[in-house]
C-alpha positions as CSV (number, residue, x, y, z in Angstrom):
1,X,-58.5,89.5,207.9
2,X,-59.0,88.2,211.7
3,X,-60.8,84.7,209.4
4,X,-57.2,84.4,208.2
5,X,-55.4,84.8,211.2
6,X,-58.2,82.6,212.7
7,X,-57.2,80.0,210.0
8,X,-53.6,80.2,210.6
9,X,-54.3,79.4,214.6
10,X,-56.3,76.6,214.2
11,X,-53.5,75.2,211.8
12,X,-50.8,75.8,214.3
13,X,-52.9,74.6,217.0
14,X,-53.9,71.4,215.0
15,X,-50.3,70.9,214.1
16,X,-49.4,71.1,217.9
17,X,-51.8,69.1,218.8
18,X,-50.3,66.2,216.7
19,X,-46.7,67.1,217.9
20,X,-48.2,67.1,221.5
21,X,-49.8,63.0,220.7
22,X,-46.7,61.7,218.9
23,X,-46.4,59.2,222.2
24,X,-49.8,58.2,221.8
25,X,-51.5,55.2,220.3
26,X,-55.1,54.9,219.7
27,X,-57.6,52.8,217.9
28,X,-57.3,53.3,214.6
29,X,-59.6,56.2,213.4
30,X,-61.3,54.1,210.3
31,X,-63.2,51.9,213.1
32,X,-64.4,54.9,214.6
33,X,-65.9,56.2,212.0
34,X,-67.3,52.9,210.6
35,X,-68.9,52.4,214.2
36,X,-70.5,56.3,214.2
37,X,-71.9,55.6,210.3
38,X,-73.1,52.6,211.7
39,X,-75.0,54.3,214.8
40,X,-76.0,57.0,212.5
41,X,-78.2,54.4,210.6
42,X,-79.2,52.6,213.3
43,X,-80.7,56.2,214.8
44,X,-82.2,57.5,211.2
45,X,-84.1,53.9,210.9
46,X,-85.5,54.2,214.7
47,X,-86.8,57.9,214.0
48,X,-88.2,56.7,210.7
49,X,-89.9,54.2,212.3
50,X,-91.0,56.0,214.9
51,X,-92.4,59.1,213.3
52,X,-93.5,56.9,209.9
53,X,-94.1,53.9,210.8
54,X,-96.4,53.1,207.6
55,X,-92.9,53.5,206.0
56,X,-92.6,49.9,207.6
57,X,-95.9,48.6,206.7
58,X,-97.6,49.8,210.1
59,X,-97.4,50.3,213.4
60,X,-97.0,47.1,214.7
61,X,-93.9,46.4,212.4
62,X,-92.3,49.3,213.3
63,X,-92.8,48.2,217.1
64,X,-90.7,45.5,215.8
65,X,-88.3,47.5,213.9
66,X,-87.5,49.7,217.1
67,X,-87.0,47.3,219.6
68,X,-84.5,45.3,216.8
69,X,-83.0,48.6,216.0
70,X,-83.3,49.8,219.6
71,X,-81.1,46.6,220.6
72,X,-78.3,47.3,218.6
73,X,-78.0,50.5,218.9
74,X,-76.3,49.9,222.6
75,X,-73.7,47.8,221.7
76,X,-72.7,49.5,218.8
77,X,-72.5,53.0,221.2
78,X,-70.5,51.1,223.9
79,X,-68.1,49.9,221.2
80,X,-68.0,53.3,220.0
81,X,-67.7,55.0,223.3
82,X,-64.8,52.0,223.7
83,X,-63.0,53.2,220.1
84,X,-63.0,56.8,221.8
85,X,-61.6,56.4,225.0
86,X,-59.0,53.7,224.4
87,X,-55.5,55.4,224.4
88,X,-51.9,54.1,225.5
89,X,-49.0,57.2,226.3
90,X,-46.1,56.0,226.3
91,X,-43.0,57.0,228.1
92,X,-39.4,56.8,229.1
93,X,-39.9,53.9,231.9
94,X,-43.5,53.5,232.2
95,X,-47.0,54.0,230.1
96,X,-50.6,55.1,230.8
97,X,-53.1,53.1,229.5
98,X,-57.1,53.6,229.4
99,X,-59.8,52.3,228.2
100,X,-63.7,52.8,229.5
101,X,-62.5,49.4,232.6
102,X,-59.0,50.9,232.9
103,X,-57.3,53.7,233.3
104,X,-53.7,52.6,235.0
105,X,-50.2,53.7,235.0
106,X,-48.0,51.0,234.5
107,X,-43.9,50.4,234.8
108,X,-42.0,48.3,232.1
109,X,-40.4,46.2,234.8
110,X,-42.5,43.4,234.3
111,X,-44.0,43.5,231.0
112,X,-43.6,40.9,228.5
113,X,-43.7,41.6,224.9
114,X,-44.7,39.3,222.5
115,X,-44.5,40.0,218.2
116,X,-47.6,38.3,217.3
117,X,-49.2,38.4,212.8
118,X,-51.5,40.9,213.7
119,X,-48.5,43.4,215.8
120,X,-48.0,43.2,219.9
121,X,-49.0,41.8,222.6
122,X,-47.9,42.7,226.2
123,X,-48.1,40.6,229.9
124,X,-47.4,41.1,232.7
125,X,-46.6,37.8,234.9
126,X,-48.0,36.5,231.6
127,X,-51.7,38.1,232.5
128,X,-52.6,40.0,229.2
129,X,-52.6,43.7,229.6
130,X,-53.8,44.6,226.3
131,X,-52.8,44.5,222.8
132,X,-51.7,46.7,220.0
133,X,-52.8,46.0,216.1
134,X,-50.4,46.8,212.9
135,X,-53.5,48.9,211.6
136,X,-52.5,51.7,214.6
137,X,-50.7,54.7,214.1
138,X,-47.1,54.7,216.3
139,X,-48.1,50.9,216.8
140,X,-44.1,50.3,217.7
141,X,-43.9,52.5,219.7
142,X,-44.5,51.2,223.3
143,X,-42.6,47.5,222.1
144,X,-40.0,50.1,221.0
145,X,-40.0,51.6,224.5
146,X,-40.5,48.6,226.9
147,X,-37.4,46.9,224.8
148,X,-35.1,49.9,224.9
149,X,-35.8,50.4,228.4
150,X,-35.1,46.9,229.5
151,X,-31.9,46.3,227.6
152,X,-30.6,49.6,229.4
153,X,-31.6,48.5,232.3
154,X,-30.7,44.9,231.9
155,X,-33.9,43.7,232.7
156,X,-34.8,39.8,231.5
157,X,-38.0,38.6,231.1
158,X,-38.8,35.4,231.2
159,X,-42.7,33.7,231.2
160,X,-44.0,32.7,234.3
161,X,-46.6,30.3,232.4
162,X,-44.9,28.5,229.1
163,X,-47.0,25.3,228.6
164,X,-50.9,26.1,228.4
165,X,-52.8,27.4,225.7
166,X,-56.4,29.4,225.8
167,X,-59.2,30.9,224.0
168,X,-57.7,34.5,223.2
169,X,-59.7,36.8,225.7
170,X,-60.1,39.5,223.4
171,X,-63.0,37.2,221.8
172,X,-65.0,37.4,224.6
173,X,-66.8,40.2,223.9
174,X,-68.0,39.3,220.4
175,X,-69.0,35.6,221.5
176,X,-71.0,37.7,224.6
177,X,-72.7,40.1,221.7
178,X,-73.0,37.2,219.2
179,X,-75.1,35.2,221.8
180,X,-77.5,38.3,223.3
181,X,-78.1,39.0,219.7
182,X,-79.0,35.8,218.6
183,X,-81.4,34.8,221.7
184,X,-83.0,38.6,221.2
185,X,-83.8,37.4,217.7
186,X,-85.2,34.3,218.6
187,X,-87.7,35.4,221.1
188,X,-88.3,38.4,218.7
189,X,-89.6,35.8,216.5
190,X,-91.2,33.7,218.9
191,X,-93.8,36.2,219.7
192,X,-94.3,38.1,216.6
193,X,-94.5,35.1,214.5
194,X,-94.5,31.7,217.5
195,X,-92.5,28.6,216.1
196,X,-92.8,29.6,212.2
197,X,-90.0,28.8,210.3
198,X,-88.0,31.8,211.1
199,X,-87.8,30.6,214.6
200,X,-86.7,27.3,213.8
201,X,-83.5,28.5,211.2
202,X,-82.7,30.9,214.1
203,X,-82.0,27.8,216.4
204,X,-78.7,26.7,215.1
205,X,-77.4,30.3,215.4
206,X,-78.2,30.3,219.2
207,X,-76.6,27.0,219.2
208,X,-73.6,28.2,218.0
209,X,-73.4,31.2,220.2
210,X,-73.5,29.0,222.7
211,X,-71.1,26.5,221.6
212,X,-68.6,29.5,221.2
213,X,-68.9,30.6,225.0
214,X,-68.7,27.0,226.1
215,X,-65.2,27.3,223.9
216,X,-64.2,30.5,225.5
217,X,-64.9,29.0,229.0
218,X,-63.4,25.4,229.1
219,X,-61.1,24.4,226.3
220,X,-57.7,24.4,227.1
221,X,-54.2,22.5,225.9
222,X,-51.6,21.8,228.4
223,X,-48.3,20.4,227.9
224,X,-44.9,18.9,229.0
225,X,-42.6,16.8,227.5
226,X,-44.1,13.9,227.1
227,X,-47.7,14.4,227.5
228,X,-50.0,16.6,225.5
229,X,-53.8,17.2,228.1
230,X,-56.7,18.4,225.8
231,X,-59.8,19.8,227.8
232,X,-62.5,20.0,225.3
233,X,-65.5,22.5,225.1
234,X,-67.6,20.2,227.6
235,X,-65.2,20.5,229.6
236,X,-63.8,16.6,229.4
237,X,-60.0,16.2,229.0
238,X,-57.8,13.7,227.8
239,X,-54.3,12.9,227.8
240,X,-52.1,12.4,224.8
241,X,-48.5,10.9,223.8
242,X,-46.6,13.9,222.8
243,X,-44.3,11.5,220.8
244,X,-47.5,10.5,218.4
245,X,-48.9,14.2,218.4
246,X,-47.9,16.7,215.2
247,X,-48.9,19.5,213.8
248,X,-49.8,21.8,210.5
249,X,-49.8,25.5,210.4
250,X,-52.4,26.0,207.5
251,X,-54.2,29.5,207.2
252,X,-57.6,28.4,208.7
253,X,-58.8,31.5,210.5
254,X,-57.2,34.1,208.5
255,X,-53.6,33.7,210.2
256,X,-51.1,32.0,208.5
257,X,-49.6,30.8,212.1
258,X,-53.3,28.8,212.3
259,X,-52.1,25.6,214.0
260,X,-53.9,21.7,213.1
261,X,-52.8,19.5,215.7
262,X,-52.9,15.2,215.2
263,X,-52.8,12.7,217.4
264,X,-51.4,9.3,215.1
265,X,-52.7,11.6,212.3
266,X,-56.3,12.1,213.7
267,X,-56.9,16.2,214.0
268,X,-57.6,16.9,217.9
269,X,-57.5,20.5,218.0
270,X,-57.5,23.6,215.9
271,X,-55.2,26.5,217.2
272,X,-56.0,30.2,216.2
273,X,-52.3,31.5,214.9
274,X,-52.1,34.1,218.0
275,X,-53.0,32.2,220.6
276,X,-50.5,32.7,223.3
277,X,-47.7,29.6,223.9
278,X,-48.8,28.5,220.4
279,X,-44.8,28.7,219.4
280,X,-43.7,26.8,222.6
281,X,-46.0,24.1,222.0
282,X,-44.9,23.4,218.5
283,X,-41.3,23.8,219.7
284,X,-41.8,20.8,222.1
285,X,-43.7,18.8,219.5
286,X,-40.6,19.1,217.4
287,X,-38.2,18.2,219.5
288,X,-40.1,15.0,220.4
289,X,-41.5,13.5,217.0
């Protein structure tokens, strides 16, 4: 009988083992394992390639293969390896957080939450400190705590920074992947094939990657109450009349708080629906059209 005893352990232990996590957040375990499936065929195809390459159509296409395959394989490990160690414990008056850059413990003093669509995000001295999806398990928790400790402490929190509006960082990495990817293709191309017409449909690709990190790096929307400054992706800005500037929310980017903004009915900007002071600016458009 010690297999059924030894059954009976590992349940108790598995069922302490959730007890011990229940002030713990993490990634949500579906995108772990789409990542590892995802590795796992990127691996299969390099050792197919590798030990039959004629599977491929030779050896110099599965050269080709291996290198693409190769490639890919990185990011999709470090975004794996980034699933894995994420974590947030959360406490009476403080929380851990780490990730594979961070790993700090950090009061709730200072920290700012903010109920965005897609769940919560939290500043502090409005830098962003990280954010916290619907999709996760216990994802009230820590705006549970932070809230609950403040009002018991009569803390107030008020934003430092009300009136400018950026790219949401969280997109940096997927404009920095998008880009290597697409100028890996392109010289992929280029010298297995030189300018052939793959190459040249692969152009607009790279010009988009590159148009996203010029987004990610200069546009910006400040604001008072009377003025509206736009600074575009070239980095060029220009000053509007907030008293001729409105706006539509229309679901553009799969947000329903997706924000068009006019200038005497002329679109000047499109706003994703979470971008942070997104609500303050429309308040102040309203109170001055």
């Amino acid at each position: 009988m010690k297999w059924f005893s030894g059954l009976i352990a590992s349940r108790l232990l598995k069922r302490k083992s959730k007890i011990d996590e229940s002030n713990i957040i993490r990634q949500p375990q579906a995108w772990g394992i789409t990542i590892f499936l995802l590795s796992f065929v990127c691996i299969a195809i390099l050792l197919l390639a590798i030990i039959f390459p004629n599977i491929f159509g030779g050896k110099e296409e599965s050269v080709g293969i291996i290198v693409f395959f190769g490639v890919i394989f990185l990011p999709v490990m470090f975004l794996y390896a980034y699933l894995m160690i994420w974590k947030v414990e959360v406490f009476e008056s403080y929380f851990k957080f780490r990730s594979i850059f961070k790993n700090k413990k950090i009061s709730y003093d200072n920290i700012e939450v903010r109920d965005v669509s897609s769940g919560f995000r939290f500043y502090d001295n409005n830098r962003h400190l990280l954010s916290i999806s619907y999709l996760q398990d216990n994802y009230r928790l820590l705006s549970d705590a932070i809230k609950k400790y403040q009002k018991d402490n009569k803390i107030k929190i008020e934003k430092s920074v009300t009136n400018v509006l950026k790219p949401i960082q969280g997109l940096w990495f997927s404009a920095v992947l998008l880009l290597f990817l697409t100028i890996f293709l392109t010289v992929a191309i280029l010298i297995e094939d030189g300018t052939s017409t793959a190459f040249y449909i692969s152009l607009p690709f790279n010009l988009l990657s590159i148009l996203i990190i010029l987004y990610m790096m200069n546009w910006k929307i400040e604001f008072n109450d009377d003025f509206l400054i736009k600074r575009s992706i070239w980095g060029w800005s220009k000053k509007y009349a907030l008293k001729d500037v409105t706006f539509l929310q229309r679901q553009f980017f799969g947000n329903p708080n997706d924000t068009i903004i006019y200038y005497k009915n002329k679109r000047i900007a499109l706003i994703m629906g979470n971008t942070n002071n997104l609500y303050e600016l429309q308040s102040v458009i309203k109170s001055r059209t």
